[in-house]
MARRO-834750 format. One record per atom (N, C-alpha, C): x, y, z; atom name; residue in one letter. Coordinates in steps of 0.05 Angstrom, whole numbers, always signed. Layout:
- X:Y:Z:CA:A .
...
//
This chain:
- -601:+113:+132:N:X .
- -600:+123:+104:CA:X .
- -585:+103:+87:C:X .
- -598:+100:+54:N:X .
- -579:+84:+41:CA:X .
- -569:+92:+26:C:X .
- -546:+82:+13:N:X .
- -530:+101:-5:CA:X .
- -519:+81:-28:C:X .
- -517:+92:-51:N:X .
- -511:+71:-79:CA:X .
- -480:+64:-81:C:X .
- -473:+54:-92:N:X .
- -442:+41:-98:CA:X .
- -430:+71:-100:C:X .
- -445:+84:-120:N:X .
- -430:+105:-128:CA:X .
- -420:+128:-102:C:X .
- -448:+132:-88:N:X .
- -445:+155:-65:CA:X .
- -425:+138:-41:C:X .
- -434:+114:-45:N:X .
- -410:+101:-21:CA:X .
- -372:+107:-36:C:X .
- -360:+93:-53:N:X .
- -346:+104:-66:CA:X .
- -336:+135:-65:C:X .
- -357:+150:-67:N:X .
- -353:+184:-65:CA:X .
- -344:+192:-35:C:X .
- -364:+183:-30:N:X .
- -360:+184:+9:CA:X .
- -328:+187:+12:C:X .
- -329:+164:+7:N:X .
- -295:+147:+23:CA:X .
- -271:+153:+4:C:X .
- -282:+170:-25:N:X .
- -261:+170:-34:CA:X .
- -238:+153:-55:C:X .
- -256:+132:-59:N:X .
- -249:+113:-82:CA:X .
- -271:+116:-103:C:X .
- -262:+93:-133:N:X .
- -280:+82:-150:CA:X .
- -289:+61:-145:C:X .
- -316:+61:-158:N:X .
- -340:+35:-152:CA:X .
- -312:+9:-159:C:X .
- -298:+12:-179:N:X .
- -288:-19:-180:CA:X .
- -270:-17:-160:C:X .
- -261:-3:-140:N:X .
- -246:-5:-111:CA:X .
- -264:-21:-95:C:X .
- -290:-11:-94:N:X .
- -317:-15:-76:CA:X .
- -320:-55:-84:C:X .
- -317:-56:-113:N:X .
- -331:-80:-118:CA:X .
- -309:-99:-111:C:X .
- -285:-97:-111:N:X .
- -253:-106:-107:CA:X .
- -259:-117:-77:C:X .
- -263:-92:-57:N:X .
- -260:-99:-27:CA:X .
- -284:-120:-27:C:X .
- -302:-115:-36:N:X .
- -333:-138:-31:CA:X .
- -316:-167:-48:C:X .
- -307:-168:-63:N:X .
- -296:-192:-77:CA:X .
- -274:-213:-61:C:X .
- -261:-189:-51:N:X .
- -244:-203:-23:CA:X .
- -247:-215:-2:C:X .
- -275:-199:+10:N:X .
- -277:-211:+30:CA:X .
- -277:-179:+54:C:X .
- -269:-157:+48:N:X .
- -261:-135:+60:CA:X .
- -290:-116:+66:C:X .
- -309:-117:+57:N:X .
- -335:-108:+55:CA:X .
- -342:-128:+55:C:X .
- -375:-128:+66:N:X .
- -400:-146:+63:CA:X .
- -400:-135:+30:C:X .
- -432:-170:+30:N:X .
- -442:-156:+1:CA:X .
- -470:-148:+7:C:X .
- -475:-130:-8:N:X .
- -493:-109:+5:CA:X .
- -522:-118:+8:C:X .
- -537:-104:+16:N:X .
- -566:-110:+1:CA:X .
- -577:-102:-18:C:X .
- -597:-110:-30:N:X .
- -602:-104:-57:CA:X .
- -637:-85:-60:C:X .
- -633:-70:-71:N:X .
- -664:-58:-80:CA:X .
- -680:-74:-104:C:X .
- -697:-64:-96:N:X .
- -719:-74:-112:CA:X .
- -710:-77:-150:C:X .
- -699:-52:-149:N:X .
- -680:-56:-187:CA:X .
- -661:-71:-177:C:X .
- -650:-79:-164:N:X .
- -624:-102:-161:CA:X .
- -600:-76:-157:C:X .
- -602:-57:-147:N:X .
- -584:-35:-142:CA:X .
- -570:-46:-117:C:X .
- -540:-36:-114:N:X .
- -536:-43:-91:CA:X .
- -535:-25:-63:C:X .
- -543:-30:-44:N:X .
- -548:-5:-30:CA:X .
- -531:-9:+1:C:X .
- -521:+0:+15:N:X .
- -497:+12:+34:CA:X .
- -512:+29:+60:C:X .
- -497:+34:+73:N:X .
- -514:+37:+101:CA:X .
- -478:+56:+106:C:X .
- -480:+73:+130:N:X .
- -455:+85:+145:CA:X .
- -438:+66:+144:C:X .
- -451:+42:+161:N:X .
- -428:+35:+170:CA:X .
- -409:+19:+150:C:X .
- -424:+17:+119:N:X .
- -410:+12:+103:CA:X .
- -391:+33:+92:C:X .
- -391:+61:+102:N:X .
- -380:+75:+89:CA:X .
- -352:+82:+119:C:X .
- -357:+74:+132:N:X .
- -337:+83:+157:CA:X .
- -320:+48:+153:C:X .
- -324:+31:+151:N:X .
- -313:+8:+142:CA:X .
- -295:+12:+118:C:X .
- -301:+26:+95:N:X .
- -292:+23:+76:CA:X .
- -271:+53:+73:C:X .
- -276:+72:+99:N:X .
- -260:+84:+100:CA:X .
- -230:+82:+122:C:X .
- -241:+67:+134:N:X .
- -226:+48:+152:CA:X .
- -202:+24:+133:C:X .
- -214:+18:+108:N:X .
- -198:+3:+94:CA:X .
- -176:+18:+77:C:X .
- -192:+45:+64:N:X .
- -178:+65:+48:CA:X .
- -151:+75:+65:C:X .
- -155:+79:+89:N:X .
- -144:+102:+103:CA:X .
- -111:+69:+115:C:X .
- -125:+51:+122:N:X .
- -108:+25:+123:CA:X .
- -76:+23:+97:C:X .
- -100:+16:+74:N:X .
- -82:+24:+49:CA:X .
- -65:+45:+37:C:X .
- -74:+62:+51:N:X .
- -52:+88:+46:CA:X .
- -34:+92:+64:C:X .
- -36:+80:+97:N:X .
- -11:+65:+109:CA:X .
- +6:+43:+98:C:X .
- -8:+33:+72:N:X .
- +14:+14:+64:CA:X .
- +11:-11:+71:C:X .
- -22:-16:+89:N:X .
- -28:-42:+103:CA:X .
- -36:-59:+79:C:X .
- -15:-91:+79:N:X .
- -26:-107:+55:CA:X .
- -59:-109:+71:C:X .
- -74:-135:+45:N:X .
- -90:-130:+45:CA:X .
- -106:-152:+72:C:X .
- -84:-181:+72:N:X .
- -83:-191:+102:CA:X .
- -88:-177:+119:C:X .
- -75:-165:+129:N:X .
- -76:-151:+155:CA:X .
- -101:-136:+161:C:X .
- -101:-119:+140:N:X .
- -125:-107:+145:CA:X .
- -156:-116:+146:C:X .
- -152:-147:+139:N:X .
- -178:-161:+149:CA:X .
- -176:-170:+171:C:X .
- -135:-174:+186:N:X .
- -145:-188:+211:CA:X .
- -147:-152:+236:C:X .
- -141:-133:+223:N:X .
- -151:-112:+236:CA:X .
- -178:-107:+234:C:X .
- -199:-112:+216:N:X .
- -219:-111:+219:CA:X .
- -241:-129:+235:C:X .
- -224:-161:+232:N:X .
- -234:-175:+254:CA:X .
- -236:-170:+282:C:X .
- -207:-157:+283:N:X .
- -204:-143:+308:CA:X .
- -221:-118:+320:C:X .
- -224:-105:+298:N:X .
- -247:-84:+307:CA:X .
- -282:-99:+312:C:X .
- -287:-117:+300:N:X .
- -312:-132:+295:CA:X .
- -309:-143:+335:C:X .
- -290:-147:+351:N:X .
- -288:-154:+372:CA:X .
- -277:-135:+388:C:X .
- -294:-109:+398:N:X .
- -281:-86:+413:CA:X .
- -265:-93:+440:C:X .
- -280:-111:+456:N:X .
- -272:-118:+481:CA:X .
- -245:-135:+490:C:X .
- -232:-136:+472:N:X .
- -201:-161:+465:CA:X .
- -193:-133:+469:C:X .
- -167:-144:+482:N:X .
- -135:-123:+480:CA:X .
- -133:-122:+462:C:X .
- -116:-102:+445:N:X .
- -106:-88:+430:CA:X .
- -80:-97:+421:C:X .
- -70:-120:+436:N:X .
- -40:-119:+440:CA:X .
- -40:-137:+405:C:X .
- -54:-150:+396:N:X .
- -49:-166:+370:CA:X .
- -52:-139:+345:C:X .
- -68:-116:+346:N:X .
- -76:-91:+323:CA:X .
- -41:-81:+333:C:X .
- -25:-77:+359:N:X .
- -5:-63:+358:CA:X .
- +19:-88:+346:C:X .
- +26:-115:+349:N:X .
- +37:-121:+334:CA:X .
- +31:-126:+301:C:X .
- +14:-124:+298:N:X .
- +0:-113:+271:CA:X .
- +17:-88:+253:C:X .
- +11:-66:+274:N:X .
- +19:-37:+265:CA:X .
- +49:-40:+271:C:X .
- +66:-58:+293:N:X .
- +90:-62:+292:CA:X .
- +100:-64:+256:C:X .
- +95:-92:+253:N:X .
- +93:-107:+238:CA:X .
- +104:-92:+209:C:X .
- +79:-72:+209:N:X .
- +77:-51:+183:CA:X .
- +97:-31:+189:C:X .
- +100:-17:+208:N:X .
- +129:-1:+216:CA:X .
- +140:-10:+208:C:X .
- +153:-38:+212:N:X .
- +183:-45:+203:CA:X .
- +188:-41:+168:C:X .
- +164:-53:+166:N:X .
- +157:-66:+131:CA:X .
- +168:-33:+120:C:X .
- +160:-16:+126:N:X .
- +153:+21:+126:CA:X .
- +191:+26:+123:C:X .
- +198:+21:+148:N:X .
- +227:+20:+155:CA:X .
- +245:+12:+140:C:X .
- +251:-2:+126:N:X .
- +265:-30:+105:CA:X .
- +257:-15:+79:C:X .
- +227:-11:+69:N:X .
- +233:+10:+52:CA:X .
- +236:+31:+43:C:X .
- +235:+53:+72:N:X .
- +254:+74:+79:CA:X .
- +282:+69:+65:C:X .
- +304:+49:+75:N:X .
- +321:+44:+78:CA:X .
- +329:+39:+44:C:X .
- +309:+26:+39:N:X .
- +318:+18:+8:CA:X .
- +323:+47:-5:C:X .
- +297:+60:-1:N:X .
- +288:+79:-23:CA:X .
- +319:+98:-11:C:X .
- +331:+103:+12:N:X .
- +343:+125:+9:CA:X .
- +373:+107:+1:C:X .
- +371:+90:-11:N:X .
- +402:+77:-23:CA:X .
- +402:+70:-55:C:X .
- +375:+72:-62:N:X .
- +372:+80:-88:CA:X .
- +377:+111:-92:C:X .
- +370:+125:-79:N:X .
- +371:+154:-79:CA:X .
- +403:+169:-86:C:X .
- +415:+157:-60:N:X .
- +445:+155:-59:CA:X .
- +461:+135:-92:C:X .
- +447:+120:-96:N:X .
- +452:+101:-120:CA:X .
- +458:+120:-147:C:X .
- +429:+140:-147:N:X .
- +434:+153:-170:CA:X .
- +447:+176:-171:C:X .
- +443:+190:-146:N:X .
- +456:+215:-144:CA:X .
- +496:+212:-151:C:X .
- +498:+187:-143:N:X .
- +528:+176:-152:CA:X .
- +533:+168:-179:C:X .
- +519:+164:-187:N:X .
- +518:+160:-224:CA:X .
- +509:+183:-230:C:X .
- +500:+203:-227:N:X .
- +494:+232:-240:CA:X .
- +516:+239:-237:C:X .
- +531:+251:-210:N:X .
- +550:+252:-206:CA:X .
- +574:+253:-225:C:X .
- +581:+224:-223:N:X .
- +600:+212:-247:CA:X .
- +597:+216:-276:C:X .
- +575:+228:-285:N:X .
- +569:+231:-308:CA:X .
- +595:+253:-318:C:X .
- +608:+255:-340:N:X .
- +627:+265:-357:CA:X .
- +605:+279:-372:C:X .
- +582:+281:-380:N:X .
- +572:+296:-399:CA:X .
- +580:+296:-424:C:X .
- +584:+270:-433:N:X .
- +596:+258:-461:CA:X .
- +586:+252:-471:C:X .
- +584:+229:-485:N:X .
- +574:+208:-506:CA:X .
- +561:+188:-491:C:X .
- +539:+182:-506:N:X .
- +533:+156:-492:CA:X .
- +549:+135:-481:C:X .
- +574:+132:-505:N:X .
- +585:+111:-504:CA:X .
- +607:+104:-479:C:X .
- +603:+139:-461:N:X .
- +629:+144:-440:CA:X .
- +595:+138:-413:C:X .
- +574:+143:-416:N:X .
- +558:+153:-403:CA:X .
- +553:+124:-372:C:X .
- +565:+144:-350:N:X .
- +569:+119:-332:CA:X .
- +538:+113:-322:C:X .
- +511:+132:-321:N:X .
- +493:+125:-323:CA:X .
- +481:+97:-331:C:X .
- +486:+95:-365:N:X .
- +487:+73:-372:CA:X .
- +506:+52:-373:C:X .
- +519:+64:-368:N:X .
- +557:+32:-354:CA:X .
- +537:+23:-329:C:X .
- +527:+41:-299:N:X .
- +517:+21:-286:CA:X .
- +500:+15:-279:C:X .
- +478:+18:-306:N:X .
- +445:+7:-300:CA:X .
- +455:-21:-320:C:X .
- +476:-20:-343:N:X .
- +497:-48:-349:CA:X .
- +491:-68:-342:C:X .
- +511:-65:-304:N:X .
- +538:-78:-294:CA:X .
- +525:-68:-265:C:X .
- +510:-81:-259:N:X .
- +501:-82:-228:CA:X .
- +528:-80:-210:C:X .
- +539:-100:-218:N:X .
- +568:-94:-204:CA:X .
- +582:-75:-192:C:X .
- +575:-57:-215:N:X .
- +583:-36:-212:CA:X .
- +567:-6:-196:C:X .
- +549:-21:-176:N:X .
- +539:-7:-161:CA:X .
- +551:+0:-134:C:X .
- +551:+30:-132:N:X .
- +559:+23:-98:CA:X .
- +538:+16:-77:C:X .
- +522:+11:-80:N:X .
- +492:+3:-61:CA:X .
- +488:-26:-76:C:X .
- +484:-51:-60:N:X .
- +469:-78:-68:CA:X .
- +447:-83:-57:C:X .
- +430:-104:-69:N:X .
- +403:-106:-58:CA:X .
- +410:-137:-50:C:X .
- +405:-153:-20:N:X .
- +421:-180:-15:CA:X .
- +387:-187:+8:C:X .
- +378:-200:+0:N:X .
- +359:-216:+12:CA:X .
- +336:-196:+21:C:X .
- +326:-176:+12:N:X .
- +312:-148:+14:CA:X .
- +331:-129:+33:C:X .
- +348:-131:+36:N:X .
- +372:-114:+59:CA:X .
- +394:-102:+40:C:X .
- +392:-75:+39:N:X .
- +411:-56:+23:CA:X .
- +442:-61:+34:C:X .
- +456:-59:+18:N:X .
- +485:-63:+39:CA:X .
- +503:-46:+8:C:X .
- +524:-39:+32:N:X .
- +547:-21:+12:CA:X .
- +571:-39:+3:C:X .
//
């Protein structure tokens, strides 16, 4: 069965300019064409492209997920390069875990401190300022107190 930019797109859950993005990359073939110059898609363009969606919403840049798809293009290879792969992205996952809950802590301590005054007392704006004056720093992508 063939299916148009649009129904592929619908399928998987993105817009055609998602569809035309991954084909521009390199992440999708480019398709074949109909007789009107339509472009037309097959399953396995739609299990590919949901394979890329479902990638991206893990957070996988867009590297990786071509050398995971190479990797799928070769079933019979160990696995052991797709798991330092998925390592890889854990950590990346981990680090900005770590960030996001020290910004969290960041503001909840300036709300905190807030006096409910004047701007001019308002420590909110004293330490979005005066970095300095943070208790959380940001030092080579590594949060530290």
């Amino acid at each position: 069965m063939q299916f148009t930019i649009g129904r592929l797109a619908d399928a998987a859950g993105c817009k055609v300019q998602t569809v035309r993005y991954y084909e521009q990359v390199g992440l999708l073939r480019r398709p074949e064409r109909s007789g009107g110059n339509q472009r037309l898609y097959s399953q396995v363009d739609i299990d590919r492209l949901t394979f890329i969606r479902h990638a991206r919403d893990l957070g996988f840049p867009l590297d990786a997920i071509r050398d995971l798809i190479s990797l799928s293009d070769r079933p019979d290879q160990p696995c052991d390069a797709a798991d330092a792969i998925a390592r890889e992205q854990l950590s990346e996952v981990k680090r900005r875990i770590e960030h996001l809950q020290a910004l969290r802590l960041e503001l909840e301590r300036m709300i905190e401190q807030c006096s409910h005054g004047r701007i001019s007392d308002c420590r909110v704006i004293e330490v979005l300022g005066d970095h300095g004056k943070c208790a959380v720093h940001q030092t080579n992508g590594r949060v530290t107190s």
